[in-house]
SEMAR-832010 format. One record per residue (C-alpha): x negated, y, z. Coordinates in steps of 0.2 Angstrom, whole numbers, plus 5000, padded with zeros to 4 digits. Layout:
<rec><X>X</X><Y>Y</Y><Z>Z</Z></rec>
...
end
This chain:
<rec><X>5554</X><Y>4805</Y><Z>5185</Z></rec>
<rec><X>5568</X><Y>4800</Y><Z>5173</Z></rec>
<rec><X>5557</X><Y>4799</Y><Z>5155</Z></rec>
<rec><X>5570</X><Y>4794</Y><Z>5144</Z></rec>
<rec><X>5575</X><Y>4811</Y><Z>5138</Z></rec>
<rec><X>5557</X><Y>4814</Y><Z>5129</Z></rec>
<rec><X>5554</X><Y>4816</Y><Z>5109</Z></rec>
<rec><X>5574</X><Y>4820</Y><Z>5110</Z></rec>
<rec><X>5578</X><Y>4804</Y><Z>5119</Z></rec>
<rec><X>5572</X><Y>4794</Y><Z>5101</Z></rec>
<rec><X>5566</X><Y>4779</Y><Z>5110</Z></rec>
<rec><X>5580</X><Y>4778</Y><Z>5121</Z></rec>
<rec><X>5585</X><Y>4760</Y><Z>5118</Z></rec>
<rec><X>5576</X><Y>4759</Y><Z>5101</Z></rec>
<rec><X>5566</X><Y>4742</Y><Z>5094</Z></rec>
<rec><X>5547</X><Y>4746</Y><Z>5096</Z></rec>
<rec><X>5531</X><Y>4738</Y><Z>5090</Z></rec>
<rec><X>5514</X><Y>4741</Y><Z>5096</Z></rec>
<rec><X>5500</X><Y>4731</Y><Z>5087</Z></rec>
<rec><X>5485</X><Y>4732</Y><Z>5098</Z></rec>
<rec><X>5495</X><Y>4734</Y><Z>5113</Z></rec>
<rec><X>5483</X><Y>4723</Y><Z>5123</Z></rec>
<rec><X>5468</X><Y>4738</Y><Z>5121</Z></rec>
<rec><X>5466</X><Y>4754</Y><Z>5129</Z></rec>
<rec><X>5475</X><Y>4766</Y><Z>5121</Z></rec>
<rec><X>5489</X><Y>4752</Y><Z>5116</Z></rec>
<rec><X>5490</X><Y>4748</Y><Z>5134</Z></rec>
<rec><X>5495</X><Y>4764</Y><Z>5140</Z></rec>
<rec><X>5507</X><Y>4768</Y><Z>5124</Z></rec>
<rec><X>5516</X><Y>4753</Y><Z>5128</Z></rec>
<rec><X>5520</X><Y>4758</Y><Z>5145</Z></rec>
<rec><X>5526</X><Y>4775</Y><Z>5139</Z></rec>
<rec><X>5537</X><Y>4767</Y><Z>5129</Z></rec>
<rec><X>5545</X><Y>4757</Y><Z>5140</Z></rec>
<rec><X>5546</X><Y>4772</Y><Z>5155</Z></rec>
<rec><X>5557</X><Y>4779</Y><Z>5137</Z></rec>
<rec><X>5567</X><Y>4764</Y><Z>5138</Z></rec>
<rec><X>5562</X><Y>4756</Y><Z>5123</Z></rec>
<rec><X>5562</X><Y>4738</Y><Z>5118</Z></rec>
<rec><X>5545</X><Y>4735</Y><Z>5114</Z></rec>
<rec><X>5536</X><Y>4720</Y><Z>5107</Z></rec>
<rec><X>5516</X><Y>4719</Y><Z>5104</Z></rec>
<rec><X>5507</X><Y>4709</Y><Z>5094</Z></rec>
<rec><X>5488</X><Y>4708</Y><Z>5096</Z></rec>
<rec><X>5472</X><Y>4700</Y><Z>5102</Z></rec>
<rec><X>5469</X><Y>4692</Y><Z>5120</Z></rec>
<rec><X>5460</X><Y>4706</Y><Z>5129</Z></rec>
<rec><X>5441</X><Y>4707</Y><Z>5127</Z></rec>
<rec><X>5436</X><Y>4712</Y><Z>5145</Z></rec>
<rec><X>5440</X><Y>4709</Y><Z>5164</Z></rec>
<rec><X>5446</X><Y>4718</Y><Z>5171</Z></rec>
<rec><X>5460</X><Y>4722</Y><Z>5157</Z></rec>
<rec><X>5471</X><Y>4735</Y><Z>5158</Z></rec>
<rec><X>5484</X><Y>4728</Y><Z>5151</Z></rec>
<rec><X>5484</X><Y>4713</Y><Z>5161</Z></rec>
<rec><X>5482</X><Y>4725</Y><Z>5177</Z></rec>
<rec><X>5499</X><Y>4735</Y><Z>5173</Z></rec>
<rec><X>5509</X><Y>4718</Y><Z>5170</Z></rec>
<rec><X>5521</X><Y>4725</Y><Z>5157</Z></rec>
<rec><X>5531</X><Y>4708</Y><Z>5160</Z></rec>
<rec><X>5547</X><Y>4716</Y><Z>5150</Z></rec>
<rec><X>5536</X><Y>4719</Y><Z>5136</Z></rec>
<rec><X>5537</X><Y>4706</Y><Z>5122</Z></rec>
<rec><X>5518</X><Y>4698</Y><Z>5122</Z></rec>
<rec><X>5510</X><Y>4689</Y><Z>5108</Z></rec>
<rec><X>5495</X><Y>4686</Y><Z>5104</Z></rec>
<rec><X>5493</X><Y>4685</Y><Z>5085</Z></rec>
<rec><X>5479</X><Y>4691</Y><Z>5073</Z></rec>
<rec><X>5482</X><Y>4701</Y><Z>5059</Z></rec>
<rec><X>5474</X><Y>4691</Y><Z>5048</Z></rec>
<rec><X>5487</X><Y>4678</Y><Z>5050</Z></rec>
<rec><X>5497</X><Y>4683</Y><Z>5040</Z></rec>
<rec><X>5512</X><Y>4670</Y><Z>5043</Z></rec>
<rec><X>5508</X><Y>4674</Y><Z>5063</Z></rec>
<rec><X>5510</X><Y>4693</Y><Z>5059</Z></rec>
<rec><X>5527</X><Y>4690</Y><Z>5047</Z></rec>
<rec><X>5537</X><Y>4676</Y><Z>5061</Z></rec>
<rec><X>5533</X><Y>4692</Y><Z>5074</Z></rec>
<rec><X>5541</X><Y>4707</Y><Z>5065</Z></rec>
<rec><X>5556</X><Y>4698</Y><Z>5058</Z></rec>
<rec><X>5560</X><Y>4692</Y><Z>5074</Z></rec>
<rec><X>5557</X><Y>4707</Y><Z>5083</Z></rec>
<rec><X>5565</X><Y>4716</Y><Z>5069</Z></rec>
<rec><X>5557</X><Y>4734</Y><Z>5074</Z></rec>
<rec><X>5563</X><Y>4752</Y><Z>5067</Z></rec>
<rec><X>5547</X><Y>4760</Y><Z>5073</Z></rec>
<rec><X>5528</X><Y>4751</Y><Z>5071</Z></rec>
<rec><X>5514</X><Y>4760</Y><Z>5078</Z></rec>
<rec><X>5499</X><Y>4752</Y><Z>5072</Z></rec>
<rec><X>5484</X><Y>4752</Y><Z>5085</Z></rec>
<rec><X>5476</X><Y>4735</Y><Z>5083</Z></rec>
<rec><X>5458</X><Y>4736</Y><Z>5076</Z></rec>
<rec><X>5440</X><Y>4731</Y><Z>5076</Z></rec>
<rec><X>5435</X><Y>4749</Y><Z>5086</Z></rec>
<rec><X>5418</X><Y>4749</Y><Z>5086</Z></rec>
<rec><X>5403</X><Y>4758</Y><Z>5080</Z></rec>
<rec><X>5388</X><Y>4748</Y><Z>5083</Z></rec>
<rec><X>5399</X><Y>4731</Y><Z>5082</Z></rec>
<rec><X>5402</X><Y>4736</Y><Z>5065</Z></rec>
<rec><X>5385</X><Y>4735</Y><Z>5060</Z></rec>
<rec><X>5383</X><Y>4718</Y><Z>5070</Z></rec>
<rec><X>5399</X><Y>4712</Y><Z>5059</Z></rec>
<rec><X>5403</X><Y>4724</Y><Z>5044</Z></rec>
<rec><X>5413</X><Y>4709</Y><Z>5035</Z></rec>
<rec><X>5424</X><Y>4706</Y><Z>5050</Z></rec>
<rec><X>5427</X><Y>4723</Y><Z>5053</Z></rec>
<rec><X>5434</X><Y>4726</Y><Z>5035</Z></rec>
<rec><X>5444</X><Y>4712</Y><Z>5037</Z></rec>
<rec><X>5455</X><Y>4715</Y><Z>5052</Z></rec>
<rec><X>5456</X><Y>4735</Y><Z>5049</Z></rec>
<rec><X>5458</X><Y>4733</Y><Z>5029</Z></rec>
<rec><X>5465</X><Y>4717</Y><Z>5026</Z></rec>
<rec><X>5475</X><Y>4717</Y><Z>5042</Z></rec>
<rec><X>5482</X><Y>4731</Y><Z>5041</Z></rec>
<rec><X>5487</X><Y>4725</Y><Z>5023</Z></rec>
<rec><X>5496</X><Y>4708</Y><Z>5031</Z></rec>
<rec><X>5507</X><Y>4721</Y><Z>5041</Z></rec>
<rec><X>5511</X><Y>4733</Y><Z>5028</Z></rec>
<rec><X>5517</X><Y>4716</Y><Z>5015</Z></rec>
<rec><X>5529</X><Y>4712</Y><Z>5029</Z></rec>
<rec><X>5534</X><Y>4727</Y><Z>5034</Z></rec>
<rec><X>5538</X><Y>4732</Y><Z>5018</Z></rec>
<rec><X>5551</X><Y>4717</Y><Z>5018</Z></rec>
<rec><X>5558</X><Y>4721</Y><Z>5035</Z></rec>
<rec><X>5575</X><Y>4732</Y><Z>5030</Z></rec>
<rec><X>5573</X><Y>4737</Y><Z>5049</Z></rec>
<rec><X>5561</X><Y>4745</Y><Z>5050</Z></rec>
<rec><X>5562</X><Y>4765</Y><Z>5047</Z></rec>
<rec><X>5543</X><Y>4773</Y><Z>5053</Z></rec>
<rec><X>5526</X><Y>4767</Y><Z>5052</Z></rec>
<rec><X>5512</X><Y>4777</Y><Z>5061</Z></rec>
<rec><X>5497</X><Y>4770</Y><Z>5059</Z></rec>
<rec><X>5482</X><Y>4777</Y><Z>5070</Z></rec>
<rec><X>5466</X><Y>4780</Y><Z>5059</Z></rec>
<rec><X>5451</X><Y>4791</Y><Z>5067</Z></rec>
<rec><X>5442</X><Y>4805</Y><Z>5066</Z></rec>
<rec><X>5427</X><Y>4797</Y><Z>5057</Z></rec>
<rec><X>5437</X><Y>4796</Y><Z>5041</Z></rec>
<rec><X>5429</X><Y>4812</Y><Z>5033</Z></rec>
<rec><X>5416</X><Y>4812</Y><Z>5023</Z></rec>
<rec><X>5402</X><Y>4819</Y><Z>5036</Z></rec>
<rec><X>5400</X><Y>4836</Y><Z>5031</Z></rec>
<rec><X>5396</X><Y>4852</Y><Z>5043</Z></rec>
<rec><X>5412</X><Y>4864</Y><Z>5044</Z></rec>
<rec><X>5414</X><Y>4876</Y><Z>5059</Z></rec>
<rec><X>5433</X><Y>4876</Y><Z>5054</Z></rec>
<rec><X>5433</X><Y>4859</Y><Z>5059</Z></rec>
<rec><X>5440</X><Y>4843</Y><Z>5046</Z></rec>
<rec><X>5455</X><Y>4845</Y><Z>5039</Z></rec>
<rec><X>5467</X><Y>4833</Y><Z>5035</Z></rec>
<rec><X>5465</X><Y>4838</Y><Z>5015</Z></rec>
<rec><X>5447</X><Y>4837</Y><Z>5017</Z></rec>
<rec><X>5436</X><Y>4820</Y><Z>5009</Z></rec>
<rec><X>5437</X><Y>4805</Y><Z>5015</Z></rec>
<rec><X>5421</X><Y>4795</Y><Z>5017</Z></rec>
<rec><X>5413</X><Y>4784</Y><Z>5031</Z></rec>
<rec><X>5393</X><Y>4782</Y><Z>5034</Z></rec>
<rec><X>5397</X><Y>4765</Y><Z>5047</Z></rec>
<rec><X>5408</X><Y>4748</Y><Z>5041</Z></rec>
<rec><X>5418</X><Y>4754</Y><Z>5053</Z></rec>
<rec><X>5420</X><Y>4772</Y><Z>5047</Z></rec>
<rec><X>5421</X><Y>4765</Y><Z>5030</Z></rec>
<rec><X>5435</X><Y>4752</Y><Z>5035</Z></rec>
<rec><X>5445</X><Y>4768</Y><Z>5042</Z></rec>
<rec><X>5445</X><Y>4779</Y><Z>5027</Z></rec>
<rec><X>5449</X><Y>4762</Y><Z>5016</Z></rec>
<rec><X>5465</X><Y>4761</Y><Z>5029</Z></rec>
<rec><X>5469</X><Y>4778</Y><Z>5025</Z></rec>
<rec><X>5469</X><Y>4775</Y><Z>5006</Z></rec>
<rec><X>5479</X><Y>4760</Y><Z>5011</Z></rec>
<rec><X>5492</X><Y>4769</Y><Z>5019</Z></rec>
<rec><X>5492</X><Y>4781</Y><Z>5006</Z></rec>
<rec><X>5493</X><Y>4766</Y><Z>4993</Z></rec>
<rec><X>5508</X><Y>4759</Y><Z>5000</Z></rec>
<rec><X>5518</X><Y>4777</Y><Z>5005</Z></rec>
<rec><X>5517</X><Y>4779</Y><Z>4985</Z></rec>
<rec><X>5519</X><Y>4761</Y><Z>4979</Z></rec>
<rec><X>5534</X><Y>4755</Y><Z>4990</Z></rec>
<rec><X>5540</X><Y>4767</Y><Z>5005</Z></rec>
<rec><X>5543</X><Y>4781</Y><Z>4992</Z></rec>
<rec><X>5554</X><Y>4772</Y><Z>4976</Z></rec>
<rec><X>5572</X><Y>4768</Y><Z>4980</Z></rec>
<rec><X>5573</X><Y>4763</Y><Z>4964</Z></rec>
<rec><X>5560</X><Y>4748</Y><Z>4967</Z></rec>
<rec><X>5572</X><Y>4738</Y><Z>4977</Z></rec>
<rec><X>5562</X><Y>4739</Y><Z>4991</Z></rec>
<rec><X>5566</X><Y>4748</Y><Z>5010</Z></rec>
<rec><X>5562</X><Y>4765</Y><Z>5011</Z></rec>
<rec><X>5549</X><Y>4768</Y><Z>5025</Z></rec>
<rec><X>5541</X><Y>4780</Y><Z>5031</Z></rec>
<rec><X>5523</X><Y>4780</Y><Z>5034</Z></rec>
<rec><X>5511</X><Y>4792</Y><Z>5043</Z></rec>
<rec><X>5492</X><Y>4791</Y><Z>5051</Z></rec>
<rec><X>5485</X><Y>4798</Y><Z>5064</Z></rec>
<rec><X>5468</X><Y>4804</Y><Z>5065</Z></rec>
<rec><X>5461</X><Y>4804</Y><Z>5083</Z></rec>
<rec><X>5446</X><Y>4810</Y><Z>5090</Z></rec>
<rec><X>5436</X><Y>4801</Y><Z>5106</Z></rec>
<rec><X>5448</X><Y>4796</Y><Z>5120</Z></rec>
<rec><X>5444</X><Y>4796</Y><Z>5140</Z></rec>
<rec><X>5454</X><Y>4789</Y><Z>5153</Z></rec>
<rec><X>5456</X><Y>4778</Y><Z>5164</Z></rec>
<rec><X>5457</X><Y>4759</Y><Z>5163</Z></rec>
<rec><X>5444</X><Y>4757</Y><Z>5146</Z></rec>
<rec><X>5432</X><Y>4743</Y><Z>5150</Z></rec>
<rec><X>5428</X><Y>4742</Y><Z>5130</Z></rec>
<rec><X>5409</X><Y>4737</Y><Z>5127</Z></rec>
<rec><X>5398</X><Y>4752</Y><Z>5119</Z></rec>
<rec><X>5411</X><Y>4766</Y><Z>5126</Z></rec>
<rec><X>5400</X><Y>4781</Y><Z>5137</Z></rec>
<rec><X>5415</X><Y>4780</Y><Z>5150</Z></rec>
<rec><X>5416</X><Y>4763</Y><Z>5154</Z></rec>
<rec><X>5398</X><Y>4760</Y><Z>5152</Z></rec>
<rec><X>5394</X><Y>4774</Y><Z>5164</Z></rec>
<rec><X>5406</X><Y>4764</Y><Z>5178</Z></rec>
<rec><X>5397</X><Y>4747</Y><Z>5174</Z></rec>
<rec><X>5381</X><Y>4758</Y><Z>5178</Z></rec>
<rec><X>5384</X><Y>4768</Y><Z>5191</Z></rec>
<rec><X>5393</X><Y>4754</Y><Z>5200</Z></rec>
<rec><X>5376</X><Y>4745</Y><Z>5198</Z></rec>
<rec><X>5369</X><Y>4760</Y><Z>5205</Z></rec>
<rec><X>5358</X><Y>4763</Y><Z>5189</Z></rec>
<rec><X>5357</X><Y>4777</Y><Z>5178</Z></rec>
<rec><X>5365</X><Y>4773</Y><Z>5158</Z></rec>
<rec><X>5354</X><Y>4773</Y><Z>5143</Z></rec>
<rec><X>5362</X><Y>4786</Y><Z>5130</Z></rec>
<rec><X>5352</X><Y>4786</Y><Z>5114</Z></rec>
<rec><X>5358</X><Y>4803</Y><Z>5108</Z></rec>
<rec><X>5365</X><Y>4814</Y><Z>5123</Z></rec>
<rec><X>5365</X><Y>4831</Y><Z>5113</Z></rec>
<rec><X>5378</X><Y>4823</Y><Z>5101</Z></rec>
<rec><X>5396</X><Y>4833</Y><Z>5103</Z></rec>
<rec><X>5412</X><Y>4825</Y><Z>5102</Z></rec>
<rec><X>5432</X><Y>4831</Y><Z>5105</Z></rec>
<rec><X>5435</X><Y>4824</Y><Z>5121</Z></rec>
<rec><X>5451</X><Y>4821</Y><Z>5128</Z></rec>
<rec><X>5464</X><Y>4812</Y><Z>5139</Z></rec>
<rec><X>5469</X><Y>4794</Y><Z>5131</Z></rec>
<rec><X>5488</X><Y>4804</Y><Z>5134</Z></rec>
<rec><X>5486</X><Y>4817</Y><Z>5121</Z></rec>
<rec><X>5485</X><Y>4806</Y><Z>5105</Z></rec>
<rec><X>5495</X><Y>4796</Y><Z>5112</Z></rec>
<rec><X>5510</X><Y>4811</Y><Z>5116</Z></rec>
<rec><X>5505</X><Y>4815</Y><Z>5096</Z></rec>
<rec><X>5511</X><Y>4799</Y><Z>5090</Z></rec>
<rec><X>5525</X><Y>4798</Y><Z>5096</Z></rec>
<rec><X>5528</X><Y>4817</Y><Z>5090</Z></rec>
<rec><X>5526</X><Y>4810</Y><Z>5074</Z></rec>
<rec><X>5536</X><Y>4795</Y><Z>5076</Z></rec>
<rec><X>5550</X><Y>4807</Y><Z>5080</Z></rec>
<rec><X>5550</X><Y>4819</Y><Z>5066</Z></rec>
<rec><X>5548</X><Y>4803</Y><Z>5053</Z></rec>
<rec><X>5563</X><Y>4796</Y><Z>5062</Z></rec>
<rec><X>5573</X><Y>4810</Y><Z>5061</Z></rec>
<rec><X>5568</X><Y>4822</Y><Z>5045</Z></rec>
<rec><X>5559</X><Y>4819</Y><Z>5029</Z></rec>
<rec><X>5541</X><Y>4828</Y><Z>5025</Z></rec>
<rec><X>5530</X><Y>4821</Y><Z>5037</Z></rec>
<rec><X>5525</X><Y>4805</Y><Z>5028</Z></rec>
<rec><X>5505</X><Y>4811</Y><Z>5027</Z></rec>
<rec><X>5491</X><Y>4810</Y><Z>5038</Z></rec>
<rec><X>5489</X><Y>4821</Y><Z>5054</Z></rec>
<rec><X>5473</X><Y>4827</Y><Z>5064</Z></rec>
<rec><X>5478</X><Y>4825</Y><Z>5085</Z></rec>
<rec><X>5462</X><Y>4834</Y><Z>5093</Z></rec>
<rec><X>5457</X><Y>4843</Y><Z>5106</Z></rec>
<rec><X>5451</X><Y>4861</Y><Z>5099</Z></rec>
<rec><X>5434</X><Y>4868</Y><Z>5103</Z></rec>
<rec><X>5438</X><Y>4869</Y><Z>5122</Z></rec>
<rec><X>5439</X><Y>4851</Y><Z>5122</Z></rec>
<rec><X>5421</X><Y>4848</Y><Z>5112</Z></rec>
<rec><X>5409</X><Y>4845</Y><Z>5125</Z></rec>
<rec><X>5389</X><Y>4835</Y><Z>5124</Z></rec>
<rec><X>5389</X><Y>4819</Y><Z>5130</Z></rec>
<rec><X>5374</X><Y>4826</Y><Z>5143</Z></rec>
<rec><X>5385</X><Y>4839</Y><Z>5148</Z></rec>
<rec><X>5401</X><Y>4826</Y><Z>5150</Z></rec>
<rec><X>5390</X><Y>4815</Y><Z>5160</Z></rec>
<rec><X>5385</X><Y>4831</Y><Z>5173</Z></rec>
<rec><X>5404</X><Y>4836</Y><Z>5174</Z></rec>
<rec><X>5409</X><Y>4817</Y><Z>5180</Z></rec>
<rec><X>5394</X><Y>4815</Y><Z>5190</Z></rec>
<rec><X>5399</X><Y>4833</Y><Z>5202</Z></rec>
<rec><X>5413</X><Y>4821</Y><Z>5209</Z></rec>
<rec><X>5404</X><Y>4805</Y><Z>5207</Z></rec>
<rec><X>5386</X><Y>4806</Y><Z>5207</Z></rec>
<rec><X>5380</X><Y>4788</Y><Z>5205</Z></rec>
<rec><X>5386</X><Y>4792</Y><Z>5187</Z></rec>
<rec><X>5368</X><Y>4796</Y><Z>5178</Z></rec>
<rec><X>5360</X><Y>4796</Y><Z>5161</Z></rec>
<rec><X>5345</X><Y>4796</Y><Z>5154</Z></rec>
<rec><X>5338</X><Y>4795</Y><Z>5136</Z></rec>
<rec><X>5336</X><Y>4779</Y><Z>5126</Z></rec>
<rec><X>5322</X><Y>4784</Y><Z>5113</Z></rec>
<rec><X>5322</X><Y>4769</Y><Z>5104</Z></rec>
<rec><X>5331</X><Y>4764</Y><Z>5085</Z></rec>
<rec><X>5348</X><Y>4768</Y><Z>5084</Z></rec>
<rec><X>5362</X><Y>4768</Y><Z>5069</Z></rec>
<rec><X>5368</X><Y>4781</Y><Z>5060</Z></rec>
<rec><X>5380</X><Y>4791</Y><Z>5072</Z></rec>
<rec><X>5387</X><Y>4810</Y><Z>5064</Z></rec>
<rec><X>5380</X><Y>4822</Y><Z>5077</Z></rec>
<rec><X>5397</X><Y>4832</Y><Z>5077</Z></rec>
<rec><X>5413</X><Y>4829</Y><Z>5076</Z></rec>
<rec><X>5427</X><Y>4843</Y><Z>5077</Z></rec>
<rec><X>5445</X><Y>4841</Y><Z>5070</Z></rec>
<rec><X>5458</X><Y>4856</Y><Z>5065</Z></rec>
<rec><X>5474</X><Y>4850</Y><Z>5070</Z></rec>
<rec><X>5482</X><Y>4869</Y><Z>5065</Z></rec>
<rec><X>5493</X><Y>4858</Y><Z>5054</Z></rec>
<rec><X>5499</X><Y>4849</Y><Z>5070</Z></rec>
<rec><X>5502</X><Y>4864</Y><Z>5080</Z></rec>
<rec><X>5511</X><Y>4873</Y><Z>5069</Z></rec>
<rec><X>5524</X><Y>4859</Y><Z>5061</Z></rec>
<rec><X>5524</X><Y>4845</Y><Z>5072</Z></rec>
<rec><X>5525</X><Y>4859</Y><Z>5089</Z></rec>
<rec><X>5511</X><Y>4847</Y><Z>5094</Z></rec>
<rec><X>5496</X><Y>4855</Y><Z>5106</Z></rec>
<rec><X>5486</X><Y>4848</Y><Z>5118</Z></rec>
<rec><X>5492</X><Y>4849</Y><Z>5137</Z></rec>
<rec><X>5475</X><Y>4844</Y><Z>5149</Z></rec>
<rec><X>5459</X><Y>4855</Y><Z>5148</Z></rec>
<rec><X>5442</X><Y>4846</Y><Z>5145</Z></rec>
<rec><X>5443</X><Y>4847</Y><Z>5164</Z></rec>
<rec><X>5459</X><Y>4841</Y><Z>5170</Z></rec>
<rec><X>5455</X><Y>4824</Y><Z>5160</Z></rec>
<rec><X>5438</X><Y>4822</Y><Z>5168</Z></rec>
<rec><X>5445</X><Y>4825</Y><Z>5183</Z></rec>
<rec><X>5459</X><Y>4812</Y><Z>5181</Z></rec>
<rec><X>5448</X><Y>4799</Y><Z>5172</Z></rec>
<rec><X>5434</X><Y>4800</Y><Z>5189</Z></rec>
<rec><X>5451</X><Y>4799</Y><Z>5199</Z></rec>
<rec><X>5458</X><Y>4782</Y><Z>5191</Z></rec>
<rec><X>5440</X><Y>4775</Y><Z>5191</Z></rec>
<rec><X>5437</X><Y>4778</Y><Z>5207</Z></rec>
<rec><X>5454</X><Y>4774</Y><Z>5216</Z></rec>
<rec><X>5454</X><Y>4757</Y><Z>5206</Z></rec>
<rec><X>5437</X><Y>4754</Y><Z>5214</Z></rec>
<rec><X>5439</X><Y>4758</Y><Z>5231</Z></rec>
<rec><X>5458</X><Y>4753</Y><Z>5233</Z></rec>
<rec><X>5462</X><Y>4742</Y><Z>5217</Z></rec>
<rec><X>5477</X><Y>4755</Y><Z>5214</Z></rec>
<rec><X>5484</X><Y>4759</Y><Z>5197</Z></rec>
<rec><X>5484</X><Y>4777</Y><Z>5196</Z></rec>
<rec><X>5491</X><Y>4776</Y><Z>5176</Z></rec>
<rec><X>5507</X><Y>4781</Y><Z>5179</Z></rec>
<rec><X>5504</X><Y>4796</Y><Z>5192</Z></rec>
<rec><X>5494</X><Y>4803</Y><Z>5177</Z></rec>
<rec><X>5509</X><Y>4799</Y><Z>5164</Z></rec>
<rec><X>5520</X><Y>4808</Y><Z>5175</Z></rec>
<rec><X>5508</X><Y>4821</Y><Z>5180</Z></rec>
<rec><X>5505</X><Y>4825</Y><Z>5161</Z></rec>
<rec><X>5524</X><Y>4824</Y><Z>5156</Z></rec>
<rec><X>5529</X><Y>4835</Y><Z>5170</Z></rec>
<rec><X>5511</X><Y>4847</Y><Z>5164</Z></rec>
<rec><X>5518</X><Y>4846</Y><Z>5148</Z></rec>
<rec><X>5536</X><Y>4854</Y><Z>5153</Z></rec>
<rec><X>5528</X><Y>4868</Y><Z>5161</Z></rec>
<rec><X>5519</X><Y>4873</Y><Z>5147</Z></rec>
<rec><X>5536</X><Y>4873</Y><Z>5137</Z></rec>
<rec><X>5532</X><Y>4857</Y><Z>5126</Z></rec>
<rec><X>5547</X><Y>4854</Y><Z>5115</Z></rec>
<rec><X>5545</X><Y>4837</Y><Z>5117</Z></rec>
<rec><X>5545</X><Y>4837</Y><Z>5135</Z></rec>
<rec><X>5559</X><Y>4849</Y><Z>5138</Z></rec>
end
């Protein structure tokens, strides 16, 4: 399947960076970016699990370097020489409970960080978009039934939470100060986020992540210890953020008035218990078991919903996969890779692209 006709052909042949690109979600960006035809460089860490997906898809035509963002002269010798005219900014310290463990490293690298890479950024005349992916614990933990809206408080009970909605006023910070005022001198930029909700799919091996830790389970043949299984979250398909982003990364390229922040969720088909998550996986794979962990546990909202109204009506942007087409494709990559050691990532990138056309997706057409 001939990809490079997506977003209106955008990334045909356009200079690409992905900061995280060694993580989940980073992973499978950078290889839609290059089935695009992009020129894409990534700078982040060495990855933090074996298997990695990364390591497994062997992007070798993708620039690798392994730089942290807290070095700042590391982060600057990377953009100017890759000289990019679209960032997406993925890398991060991702986790809840981690956070707790090491809230002063957690600020670091998604405040500070993120800081290094706007200061050289903002110096780099090449670059014309920033999106930079946030999350959906930015908001200030309220209950809404409308779901949170991107004009709604931000807040964060967790470091990591907290370092999230500091990024957001960050971004905001910067899109005002710099990316915003020909006048200052400085390259006019602009700057996005992208709040995500919880991502499945194949190829996560993260510590702490329900998926991944129910394969590290059931491959033991062990049921998981879940210490709140009535907790609901937006599930959905690690492609469906990912197919917003780079929405997003279009319309900035293309148009002004979309430099803002932008929910990318799956609606209330897509909210689902973990308890009930676990018994939809374990129909087709039944060694995959739970069973309650009723010990002391961090703070953890017990919903999450997003209203991504404002997505779907200016960005065209909707989600393509049920709730069940992305269970079904995330048991399938599991389980291929461990039976057979096969790669199923881009039989489920062309899968989604080509269920994206037939539902009439702009993007995709």
């Amino acid at each position: 399947m001939d990809l490079k006709g997506l977003f209106g052909g955008v990334y045909a042949d356009r200079r690409v960076l992905v900061t995280g690109h060694t993580g989940f979600k980073g992973s499978w960006l950078a290889l839609w970016l290059r089935a695009m035809g992009a020129h894409v460089v990534g700078l982040g860490l060495d990855p933090d699990t074996e298997p990695s997906h990364w390591s497994l898809l062997a992007l070798d035509d993708v620039g690798d370097h392994r730089v942290d963002l807290r070095d700042p002269a590391g982060v600057r010798r990377v953009v100017e020489n890759a000289q990019p005219e679209i960032v997406f900014h993925l890398a991060a310290q991702p986790l809840v409970r981690r956070s707790y463990r090491d809230p002063a490293s957690t600020f670091d690298v998604n405040v500070m960080g993120l800081v290094n890479l706007l200061e050289v950024v903002r110096t780099c005349s090449s670059v014309r978009v920033f999106v930079n992916a946030t999350t959906d614990k930015v908001y200030e933990d309220h209950l809404t039934d409308a779901g949170y809206a991107e004009s709604d408080p931000l807040g964060g009970h967790d470091p990591y939470s907290s370092s999230k909605a500091c990024a957001e006023l960050v971004s905001d910070c910067y899109r005002r100060s710099f990316f915003a005022c020909p006048a200052n001198g400085t390259s006019v930029l602009r700057l996005a986020t992208a709040r995500a909700g919880n991502v499945i799919g194949g190829g996560d091996w993260a510590e702490d992540r329900l998926i991944p830790d129910l394969v590290r389970a059931g491959s033991a043949n062990h049921a998981l210890k879940i210490r709140n299984p009535t907790a609901t979250r937006p599930w959905q398909h690690v492609l469906e953020p990912l197919s917003g982003y780079l929405r997003l990364a279009q319309v900035l390229f293309e148009s002004e008035g979309f430099a803002e922040a932008w929910n990318f969720g799956p609606g209330s088909g897509g909210e689902m218990t973990v308890q009930r998550l676990v018994s939809h996986l374990g129909a087709s794979w039944p060694a995959l078991r739970i069973e309650s962990d009723h010990g002391t546990h961090p703070h953890e909202a017990a919903n999450l919903r997003l209203n991504c109204e404002k997505a779907r009506q200016r960005l065209a942007w909707r989600p393509v996969w049920n709730i069940a087409t992305a269970l079904e494709r995330t048991g399938a990559w599991y389980r291929a890779f461990h039976e057979s050691g096969k790669l199923q990532t881009s039989d489920d990138l062309a899968g989604y692209v080509d269920a994206a056309h037939r539902a009439g997706l702009g993007w995709a057409t």
